[in-house]
C-alpha positions in Angstrom: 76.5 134.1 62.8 79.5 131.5 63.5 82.3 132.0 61.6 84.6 129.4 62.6 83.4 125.4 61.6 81.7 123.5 59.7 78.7 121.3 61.1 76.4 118.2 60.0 73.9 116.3 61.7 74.9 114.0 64.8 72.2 110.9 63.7 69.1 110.5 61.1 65.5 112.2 61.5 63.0 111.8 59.1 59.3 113.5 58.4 56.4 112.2 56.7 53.7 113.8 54.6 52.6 114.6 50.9 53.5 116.7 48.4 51.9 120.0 48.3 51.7 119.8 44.2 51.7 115.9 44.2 49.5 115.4 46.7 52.0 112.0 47.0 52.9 110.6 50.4 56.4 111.0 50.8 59.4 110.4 53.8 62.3 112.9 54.0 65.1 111.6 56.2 67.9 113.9 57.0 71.1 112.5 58.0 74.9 113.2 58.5 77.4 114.2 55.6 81.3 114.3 55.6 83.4 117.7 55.4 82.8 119.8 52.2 80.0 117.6 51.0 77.3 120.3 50.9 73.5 119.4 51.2 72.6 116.4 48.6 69.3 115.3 48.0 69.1 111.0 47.4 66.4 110.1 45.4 65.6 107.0 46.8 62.5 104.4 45.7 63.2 104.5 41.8 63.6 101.4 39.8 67.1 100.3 39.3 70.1 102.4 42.2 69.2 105.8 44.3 70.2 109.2 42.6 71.7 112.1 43.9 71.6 115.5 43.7 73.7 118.4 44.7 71.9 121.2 46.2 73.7 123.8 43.7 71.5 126.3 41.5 73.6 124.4 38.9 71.7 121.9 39.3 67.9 123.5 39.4 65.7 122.5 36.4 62.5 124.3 37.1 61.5 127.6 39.6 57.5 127.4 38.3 55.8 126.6 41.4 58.5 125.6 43.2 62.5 125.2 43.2 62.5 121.9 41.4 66.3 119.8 41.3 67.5 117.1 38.5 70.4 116.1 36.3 70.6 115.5 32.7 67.4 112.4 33.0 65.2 114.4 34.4 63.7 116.0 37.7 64.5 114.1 41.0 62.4 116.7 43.9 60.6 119.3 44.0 59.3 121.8 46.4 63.4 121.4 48.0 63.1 125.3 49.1 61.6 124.4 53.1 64.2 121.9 53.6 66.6 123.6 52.5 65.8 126.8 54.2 65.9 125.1 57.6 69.0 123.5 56.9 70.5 127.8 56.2 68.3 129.0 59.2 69.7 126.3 61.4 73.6 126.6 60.5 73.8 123.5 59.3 76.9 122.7 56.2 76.6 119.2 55.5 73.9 117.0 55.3 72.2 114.1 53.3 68.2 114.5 52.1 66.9 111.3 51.3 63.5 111.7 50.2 61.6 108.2 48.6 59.0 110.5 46.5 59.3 113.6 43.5 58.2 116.3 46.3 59.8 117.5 49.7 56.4 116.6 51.7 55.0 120.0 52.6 54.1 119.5 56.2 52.4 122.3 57.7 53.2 124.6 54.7 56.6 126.0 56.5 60.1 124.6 57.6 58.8 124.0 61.6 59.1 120.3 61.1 62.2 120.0 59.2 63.7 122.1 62.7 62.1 119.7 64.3 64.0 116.7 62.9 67.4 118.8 62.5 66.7 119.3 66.8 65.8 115.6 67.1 69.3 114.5 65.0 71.4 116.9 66.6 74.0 119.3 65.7 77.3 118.2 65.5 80.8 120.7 64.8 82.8 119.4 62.6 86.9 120.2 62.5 87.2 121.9 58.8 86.5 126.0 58.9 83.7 126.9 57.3 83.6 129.0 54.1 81.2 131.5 52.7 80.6 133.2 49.4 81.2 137.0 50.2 79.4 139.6 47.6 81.6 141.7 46.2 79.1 144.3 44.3 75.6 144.8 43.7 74.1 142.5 41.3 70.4 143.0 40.3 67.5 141.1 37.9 64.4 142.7 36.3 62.0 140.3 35.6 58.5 141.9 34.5 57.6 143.9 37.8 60.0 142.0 39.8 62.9 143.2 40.7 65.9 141.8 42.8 69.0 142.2 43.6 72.3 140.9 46.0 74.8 143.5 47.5 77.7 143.8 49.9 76.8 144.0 53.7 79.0 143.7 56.6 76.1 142.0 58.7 76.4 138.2 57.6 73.3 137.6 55.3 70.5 139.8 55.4 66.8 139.4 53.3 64.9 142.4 52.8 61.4 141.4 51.1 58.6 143.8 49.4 55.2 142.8 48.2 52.1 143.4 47.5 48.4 142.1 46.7 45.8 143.2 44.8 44.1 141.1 47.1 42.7 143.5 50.2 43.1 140.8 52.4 47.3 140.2 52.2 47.9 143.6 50.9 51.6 145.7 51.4 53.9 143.9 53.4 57.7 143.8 53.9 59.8 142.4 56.3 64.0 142.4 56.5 65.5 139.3 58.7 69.2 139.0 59.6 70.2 135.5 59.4 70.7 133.7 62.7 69.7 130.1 64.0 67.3 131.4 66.8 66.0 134.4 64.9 65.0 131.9 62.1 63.4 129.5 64.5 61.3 132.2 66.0 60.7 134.8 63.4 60.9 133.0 59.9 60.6 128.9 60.5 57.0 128.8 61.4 56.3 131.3 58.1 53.1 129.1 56.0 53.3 128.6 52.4 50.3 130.9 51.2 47.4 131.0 48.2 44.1 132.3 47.0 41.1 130.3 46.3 40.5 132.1 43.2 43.6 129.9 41.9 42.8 126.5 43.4 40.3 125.0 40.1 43.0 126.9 37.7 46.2 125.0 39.9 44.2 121.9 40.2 43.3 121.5 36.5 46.8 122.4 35.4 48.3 119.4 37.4 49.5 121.6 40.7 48.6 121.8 44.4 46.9 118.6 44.2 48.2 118.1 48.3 47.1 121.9 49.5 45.0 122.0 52.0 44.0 124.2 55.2 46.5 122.2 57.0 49.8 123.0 55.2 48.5 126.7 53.5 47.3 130.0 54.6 44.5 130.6 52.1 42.6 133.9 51.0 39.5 134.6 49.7 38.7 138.4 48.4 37.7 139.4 52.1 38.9 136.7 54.4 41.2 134.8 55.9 39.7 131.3 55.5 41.7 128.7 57.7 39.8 128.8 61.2 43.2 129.1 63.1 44.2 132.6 61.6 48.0 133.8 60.9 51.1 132.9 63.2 52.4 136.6 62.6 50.3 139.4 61.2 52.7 139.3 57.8 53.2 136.0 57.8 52.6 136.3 53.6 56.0 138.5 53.9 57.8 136.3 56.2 56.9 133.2 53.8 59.0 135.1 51.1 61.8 135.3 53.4 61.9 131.8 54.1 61.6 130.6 50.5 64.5 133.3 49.5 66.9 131.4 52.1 66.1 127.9 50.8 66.3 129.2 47.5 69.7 131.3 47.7 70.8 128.2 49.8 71.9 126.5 46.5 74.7 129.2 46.1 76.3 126.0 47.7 77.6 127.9 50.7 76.2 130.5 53.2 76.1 134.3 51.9 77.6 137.0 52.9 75.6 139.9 51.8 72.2 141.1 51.3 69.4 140.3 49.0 66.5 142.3 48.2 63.3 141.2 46.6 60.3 143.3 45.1 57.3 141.2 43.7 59.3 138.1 44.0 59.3 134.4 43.9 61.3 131.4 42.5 62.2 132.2 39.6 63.4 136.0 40.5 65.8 134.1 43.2 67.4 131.7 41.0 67.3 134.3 38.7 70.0 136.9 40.8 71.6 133.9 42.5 73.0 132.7 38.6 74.0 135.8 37.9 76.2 136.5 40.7 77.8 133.1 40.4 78.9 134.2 36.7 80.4 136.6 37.6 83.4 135.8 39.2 84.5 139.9 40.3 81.1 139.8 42.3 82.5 137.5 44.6 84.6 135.3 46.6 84.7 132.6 49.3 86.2 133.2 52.6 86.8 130.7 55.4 86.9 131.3 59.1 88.3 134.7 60.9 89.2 135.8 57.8 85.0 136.0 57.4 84.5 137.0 60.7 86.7 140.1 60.1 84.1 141.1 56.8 81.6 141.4 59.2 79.6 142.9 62.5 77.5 141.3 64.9 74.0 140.1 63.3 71.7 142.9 63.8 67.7 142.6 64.4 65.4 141.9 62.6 62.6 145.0 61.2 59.4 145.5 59.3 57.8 147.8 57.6 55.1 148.8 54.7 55.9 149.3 51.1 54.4 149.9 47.5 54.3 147.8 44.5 51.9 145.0 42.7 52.5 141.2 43.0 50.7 138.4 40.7 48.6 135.9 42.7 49.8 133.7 45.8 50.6 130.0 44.1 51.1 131.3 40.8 54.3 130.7 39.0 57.8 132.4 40.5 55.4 133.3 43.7 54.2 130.0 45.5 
């Protein structure tokens, strides 16, 4: 964890794909943004002048089966939550999204490509300290069986995760991640989205994962793993999670300083705690350079481990 300035990208980078809910082809170009600007998404290809969207849970319009972003007209992009996530992972403050379709194109179902363009564009510091949001209490959401909740911790920003699948195949996993750029390139970037095929015809006729396929989603059947390949990390379901709740909590605006915990979680569970901590303004406060170096200790290591507990199904809404 750096405490001390902001950063942005040197020069543009853009991916191509589809939409994993779409099915749309769509390019994603990242690119540099000034001091305090945040991470704004520019909706460009519509009829009539490009539209812009802050990256703020303010501004999130739908957590179904995905984080979805708009204003007062309407949804401008979905499926933000990978992009976003490697944006966190990778320390970077400021940055422009420009993406010419309604989805963030999926790619190989995690945030490996989106490293791959913020490598390609380059890093750049910038001369303003950065700031952080630092939890001040525990704040905690029940939703059904879900449960989460965001805490002080004096390690930066940790993500503690808990699930598990009726289905055999996925089953209990949990996995805790300290945030840091090289741990999330290694540990959490390469993390697939995940679903059963039970839920494909049900997705499909409802409108959804029209662009999944064995190339951008770890898929299950009642005994197997079905893509050919097999897993990246033997809980790569639980490390998913973790990489969804950092693109996710990434619309707090600014980096977190605490520690967020999710049981039987998804979308709509993050969005959930992350809006309730922002209202409440003795839960927190922002901090700016050595001042947030001294709230803290060195980043720790990251851990896994087993737990108890019932999920819904992989793909289904607040758990894609």
């Amino acid at each position: 964890m750096k405490f001390s300035r902001q950063t942005t990208l040197r020069a543009q980078a853009s991916v191509a794909g589809v939409g994993v809910h779409s099915g749309l082809p769509v390019t994603l170009t990242l690119g540099p943004a000034p001091i305090d600007a945040g991470l704004v998404f520019v909706r460009t290809g519509l009829e009539g002048s490009d539209r812009e969207v802050q990256a703020t849970a303010e501004q999130v319009i739908a957590t179904d089966f995905a984080t979805v972003l708009g204003d007062r007209n309407g949804p401008l992009v979905s499926t933000a939550e990978h992009v976003l996530a490697a944006l966190r992972g990778m320390g970077v403050d400021n940055a422009t999204i420009e993406v010419d379709g309604p989805e963030v194109p999926i790619m190989d179902g995690s945030a490996a490509a989106f490293i791959a363009a913020i490598d390609q564009a380059g890093i750049v510091t910038q001369s303003a300290q950065r700031r952080f949001i630092q939890v001040l209490k525990p704040i905690s959401v029940k939703i059904g069986d879900s449960f989460g909740e965001i805490r002080p911790h004096a390690n930066g920003f940790r993500v503690e995760v808990e699930i598990d699948f009726t289905n055999p195949v996925i089953g209990q996993q949990a996995y805790a991640f300290d945030l840091n750029p090289e741990g999330f390139r290694r540990e959490v970037g390469r993390a697939r989205t995940f679903g059963l095929m039970s839920d494909v015809a049900r997705l499909w006729s409802a409108g959804y994962a029209l662009g999944a396929s064995f190339d951008n989603t770890v898929v299950f059947d009642d005994e197997r793993l079905l893509n050919t390949e097999g897993l990246r990390y033997a809980d790569e379901c639980a490390r998913h999670k973790v990489l969804d709740v950092i693109g996710d909590l990434a619309l707090a605006g600014l980096p977190l300083l605490g520690v967020y915990r999710s049981v039987r979680g998804g979308h709509k569970l993050n969005h959930a705690v992350l809006t309730a901590l922002l209202a409440d303004r003795t839960a927190w406060r922002v901090v700016e350079g050595e001042a947030a170096r001294r709230t803290t200790r060195p980043v720790g290591e990251v851990g896994r481990g087993i737990v108890g507990g019932r999920v819904a199904a992989a793909f289904g809404p607040d758990v894609s």
